[in-house]
N, C-alpha and C positions, 0 to 999 in steps of 0.2 A: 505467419504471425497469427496468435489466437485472438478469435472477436469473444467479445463477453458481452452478453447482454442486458439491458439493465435498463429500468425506466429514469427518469430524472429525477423522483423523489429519490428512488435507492442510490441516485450519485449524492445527491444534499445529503443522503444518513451520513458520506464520509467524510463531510464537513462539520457534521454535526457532533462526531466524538473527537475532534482534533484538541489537543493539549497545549500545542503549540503553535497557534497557526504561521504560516509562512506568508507572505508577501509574494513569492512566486512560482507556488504550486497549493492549488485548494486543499490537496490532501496528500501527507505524508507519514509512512507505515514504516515499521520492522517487522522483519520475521527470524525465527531462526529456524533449526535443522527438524525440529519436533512439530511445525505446521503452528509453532504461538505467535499471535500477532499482535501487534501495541502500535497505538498511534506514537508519532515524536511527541518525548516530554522532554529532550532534553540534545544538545548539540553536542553531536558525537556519540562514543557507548554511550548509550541508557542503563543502567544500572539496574540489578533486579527490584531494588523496593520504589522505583519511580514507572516503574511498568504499570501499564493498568492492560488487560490482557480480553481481546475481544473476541475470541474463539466462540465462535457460531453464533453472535448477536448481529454480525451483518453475514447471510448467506456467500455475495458476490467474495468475501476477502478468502473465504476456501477456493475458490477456484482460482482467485489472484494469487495466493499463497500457492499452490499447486505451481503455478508458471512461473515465478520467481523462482521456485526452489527448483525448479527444471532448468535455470538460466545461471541461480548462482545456490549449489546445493545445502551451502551451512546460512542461507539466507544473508539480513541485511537491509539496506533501506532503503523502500523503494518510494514512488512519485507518483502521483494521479491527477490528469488531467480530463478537463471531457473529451480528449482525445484517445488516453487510454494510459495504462500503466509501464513504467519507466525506470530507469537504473540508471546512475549518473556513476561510472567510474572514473574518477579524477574528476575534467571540466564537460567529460562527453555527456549526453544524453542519448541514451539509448531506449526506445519501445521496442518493449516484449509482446506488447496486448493491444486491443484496439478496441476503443468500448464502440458500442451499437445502443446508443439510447434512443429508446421507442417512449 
């Protein structure tokens, strides 16, 4: 499993651009096949003109984006906890990542 390292301010940044936030995960993203990432705006497809598109304004989502799309290649939406980054198919929950917050 990949560790990602990351201080606790840069985990609050991905609370900080959430659209939607969830009740049971601080932070949750898309990506697709091309490395774009958007926070949830929307349950289920997100539609192109409700995207807001974060591509290199948080460092860490390239390298998260890297390992999702190494786990699910046309991406999709994934989960972050302080534990670390997540894929839920169907009712599973699956870690791909493991944060290291210093």
């Amino acid at each position: 499993m990949q560790e990602i390292v990351l201080t606790q301010d840069e985990f609050e940044e991905f609370r900080y651009v959430q659209i939607q936030p969830r009740w049971d995960w601080p932070a949750t993203f898309s990506c697709n096949k091309f490395n774009q990432v958007w926070p949830q705006s929307a349950w289920g497809f997100t539609d192109e003109a409700r995207r807001v598109y974060l591509e290199r304004q948080i460092p860490q989502l390239v390298q998260i984006v890297e390992v999702v799309l190494s786990e699910r290649p046309l991406g999709g939406r994934f989960f972050t906890s302080d534990k670390g980054v997540f894929l839920k198919p169907k009712n599973d929950e699956i870690q791909i990542a493991r944060f290291i917050i210093v």
